[in-house]
N, C-alpha and C positions, 0 to 999 in steps of 0.2 A: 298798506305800504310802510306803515311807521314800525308796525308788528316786525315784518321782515328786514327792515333795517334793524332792528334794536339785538333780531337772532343774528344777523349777519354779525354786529359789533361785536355779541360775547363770538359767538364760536371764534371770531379773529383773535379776541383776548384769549381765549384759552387756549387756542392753537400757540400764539409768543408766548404765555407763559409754558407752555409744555415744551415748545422748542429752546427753549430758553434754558431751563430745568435740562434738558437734553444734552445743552451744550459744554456744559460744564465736563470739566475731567478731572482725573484722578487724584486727588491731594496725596503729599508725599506720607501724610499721616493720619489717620483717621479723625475724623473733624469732630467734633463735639456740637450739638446745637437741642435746641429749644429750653435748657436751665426751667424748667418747669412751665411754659408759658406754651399754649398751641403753636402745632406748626404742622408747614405745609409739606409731609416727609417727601414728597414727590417731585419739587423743588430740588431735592438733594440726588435725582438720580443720575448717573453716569451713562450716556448711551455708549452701546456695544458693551458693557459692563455688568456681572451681576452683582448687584447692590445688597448688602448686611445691613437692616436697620436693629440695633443691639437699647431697645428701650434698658436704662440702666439708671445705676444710681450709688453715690457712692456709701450709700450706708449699707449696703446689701452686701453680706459677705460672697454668696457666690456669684455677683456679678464680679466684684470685683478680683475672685479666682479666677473667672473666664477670660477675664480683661489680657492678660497678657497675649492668652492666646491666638487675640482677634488682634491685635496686634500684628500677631506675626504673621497671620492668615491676610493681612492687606498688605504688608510689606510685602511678603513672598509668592502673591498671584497676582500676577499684573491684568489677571479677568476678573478680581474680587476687590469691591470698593468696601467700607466698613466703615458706616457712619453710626455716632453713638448719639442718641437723647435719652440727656439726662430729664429722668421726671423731676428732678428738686426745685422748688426754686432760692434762690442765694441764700435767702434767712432762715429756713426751716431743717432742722436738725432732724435725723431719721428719715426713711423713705416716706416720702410726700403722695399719700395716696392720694390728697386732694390736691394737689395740681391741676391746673389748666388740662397739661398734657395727659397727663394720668387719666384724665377723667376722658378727656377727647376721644383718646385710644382703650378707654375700657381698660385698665391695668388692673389685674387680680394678683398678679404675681412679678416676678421677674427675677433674671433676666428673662426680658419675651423676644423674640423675635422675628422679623420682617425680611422675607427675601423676594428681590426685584429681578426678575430675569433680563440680559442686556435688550431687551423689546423695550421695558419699562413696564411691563406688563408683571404682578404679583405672581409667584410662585409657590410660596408656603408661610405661614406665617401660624404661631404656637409651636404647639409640640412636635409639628411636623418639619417646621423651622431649624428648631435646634437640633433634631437630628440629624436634619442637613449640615449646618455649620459644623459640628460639632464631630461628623464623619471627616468634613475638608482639614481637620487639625490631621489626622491619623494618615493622611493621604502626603 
């Protein structure tokens, strides 16, 4: 009995935090989060929304070429959210391969990226990722 209350409590916890994470809408600008330290990118999704998670950093030169572009790509689709975590965290000069987050998410390179279908459900993530994003600029 104790068994199946303790399953019953998480699945309720993870159900509010998914619904929760759900509820959220579109920021006027692309939100910035995790500054090097783990985080839950799922938390950040937009239902009815496909969501751009842009692992970044600002010592990286072609992240920060791409940057304007995903800019523009969440201003200009009101179907496209475009959340940025940053792997740095505050004090560490150059990209932070040892970060929390870096390491959470296996960072080899970047910019990497995370695309969420509005389900909440993963859709591409690497190189197959950015091909996607990266056709929505030319569109």
């Amino acid at each position: 009995m104790k068994k199946l209350a303790l399953i019953c409590t998480i699945a309720l916890t993870a159900l509010a935090i998914t619904s929760t994470a759900l509820a959220r809408s579109k920021p006027e600008k692309p939100e910035r989060i995790a500054f090097g330290q783990e985080v839950d990118i799922k938390q950040y999704l937009v239902a009815g929304k496909t969501v751009v998670f842009d692992f970044t950093s600002d010592f990286c030169p072609p992240c920060r070429a791409i940057n304007p572009y995903l800019d523009k790509l969440h201003a200009n689709r009101a179907d496209v959210v475009v959340v940025k975590v940053d792997i740095n965290r505050p004090d560490v000069r150059g990209i932070d391969w040892q970060s929390p987050v870096a390491k959470q998410y296996g960072m080899r390179s970047i910019p990497y990226f995370q695309v969420y279908g509005p389900d909440g459900q993963m859709v591409a993530e690497g190189q197959q990722a950015r091909q996607m994003v990266t056709a929505w600029f030319e569109e």
